[in-house]
C-alpha positions, 0 to 999 in steps of 0.5 A: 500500500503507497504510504504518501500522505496529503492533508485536505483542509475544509476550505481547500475541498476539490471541486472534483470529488477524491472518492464517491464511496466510503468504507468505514470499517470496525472491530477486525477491519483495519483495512480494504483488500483489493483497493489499488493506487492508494494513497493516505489523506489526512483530512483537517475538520472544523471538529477536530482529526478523524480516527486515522488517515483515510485510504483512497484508491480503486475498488471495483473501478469506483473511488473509494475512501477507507477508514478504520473507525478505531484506528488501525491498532484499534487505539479509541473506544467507542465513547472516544470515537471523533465521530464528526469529525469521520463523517464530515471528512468523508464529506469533505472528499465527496463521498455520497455513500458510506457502507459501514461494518460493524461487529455486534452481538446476537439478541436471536437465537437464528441469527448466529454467529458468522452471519450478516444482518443489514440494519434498517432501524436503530434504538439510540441508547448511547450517554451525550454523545455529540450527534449532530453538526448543528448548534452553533446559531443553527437549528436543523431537524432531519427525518430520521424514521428510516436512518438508513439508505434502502437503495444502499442497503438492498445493494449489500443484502444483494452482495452479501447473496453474491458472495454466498455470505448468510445474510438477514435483510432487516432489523434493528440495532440497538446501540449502546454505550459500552465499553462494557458490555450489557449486563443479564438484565439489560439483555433480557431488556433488549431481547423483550423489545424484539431487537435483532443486534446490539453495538456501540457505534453505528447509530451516531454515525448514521445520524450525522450521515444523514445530516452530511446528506450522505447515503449510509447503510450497515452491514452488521457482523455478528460476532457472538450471542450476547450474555443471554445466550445459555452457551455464552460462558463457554465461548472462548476468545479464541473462537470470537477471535477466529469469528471476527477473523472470518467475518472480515474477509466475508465482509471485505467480498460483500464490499467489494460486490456492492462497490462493484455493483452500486448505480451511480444514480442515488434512487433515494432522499438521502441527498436532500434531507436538509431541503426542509430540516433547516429551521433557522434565518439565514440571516442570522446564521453565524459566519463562523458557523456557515463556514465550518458547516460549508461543506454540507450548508453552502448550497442552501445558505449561499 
């Protein structure tokens, strides 16, 4: 992989987008195989440095950017993750669409571990996370009844098919705030609310998504049962390890078939989702805030 390194600020975005697709991967994906003429790019944001330098390069004929949610070393927790930062340099690239992978926990016993889940709703239990780009002197108010892209999503669930990856197309990923995992109690919660998966990352990503306009869809890697499960004492790290290993190389095909397969044309609303969000007066919108926000306000606040 080419190690060269270029800083891209918010007021030197190109004209012409770097990448049209991004990556970003979590637990067991630090990086994208088949990506060819890389280059890292260390993007500045007004909110601060993304998780690690992104990966630009070709995947399947498309320009694609990598990032490794955790950094590479896995070096944040959850709670630690820049997550506006992530989303926003995306942005700052030209990416349209985000595929996201994530691993998580079962709350069913059919769907095992190994398996793929594409998330279609998410329960936001997470503590005070910033999850929006707004404040500031701005107020904006995103629909957010279906937080993911359906296009986007059906394109995986196909891929995850194509690459004969066991795949659930729909169900709801409940996020938490970790690090630590649920306790019994809180698993049985989950489970009586008829929830599919559990994490500690994907909804704030999607939320901010959404806001940046940009289509953002997970593939959820179940990785093991959750502490409900009556065999979840036996598991060893051994055998999550070798889970989370496989899951990585499924995951990086199902990308791979995806970007390969993935319409350039965007058949969804998730590139409008501002049109009627922003509930502030232009006219007294701060500068200071129009500027850092450019990237996603400039052509409704020109």
């Amino acid at each position: 992989m080419a190690k060269a390194k270029k800083s891209a600020g918010n007021s030197a975005r190109a004209k012409e987008a770097v990448a049209e697709i991004g990556v970003i991967g979590g637990s067991g994906l630090y990086w994208m195989s088949g990506l060819t003429d890389t280059r890292e790019i260390r993007v500045k944001t007004p909110f601060g440095e993304p998780s690690d330098a992104l990966v630009v390069g070709k995947l399947e004929g498309k320009r694609v950017a990598f990032l490794a949610r955790h950094g590479r070393g896995h070096r944040f927790m959850p709670s630690e993750l820049n997550f506006r930062a992530n989303i926003y340099a995306m942005k700052l690239l030209g990416v349209q669409r985000i595929i996201s992978v994530s691993a998580v926990g079962s709350l069913k016993e059919d769907l095992r571990p190994g398996e793929f889940l594409v998330v279609d709703q998410f329960v936001d239990r997470t503590k005070g996370r910033p999850s929006t780009f707004f404040g500031n002197g701005i107020v904006a108010h995103v629909t957010f009844d279906n937080p993911t892209c359906p296009q986007l999503s059906s394109t995986l669930a196909d891929a995850c098919v194509s690459a004969a990856v066991p795949v659930h197309r729909k169900g709801t990923y409940v996020c938490m705030e970790g690090p630590q995992f649920s306790t019994l109690a809180e698993a049985n919660f989950h489970r009586a609310n008829n929830w599919e998966v559990i994490g500690m990352t994907n909804v704030t990503e999607a939320k901010l998504a959404r806001e940046a306009e940009i289509c953002y869809a997970t593939i959820a890697m179940i990785t093991d049962y959750d502490c409900w499960h009556p065999q979840h004492d036996s598991v060893t790290v051994a055998q999550i390890v070798a889970t989370l290993t496989q899951n990585a190389t499924n995951a990086q095909n199902v990308v791979r078939e995806a970007v390969k397969t993935l319409s350039s044309n965007r058949a969804c609303k998730c590139g409008s989702a501002l049109k009627h969000a922003i509930i502030t007066d232009p006219k007294v919108v701060p500068a200071k805030t129009k500027k850092n926000l450019s990237a996603i306000l400039a052509k409704y606040l020109a």
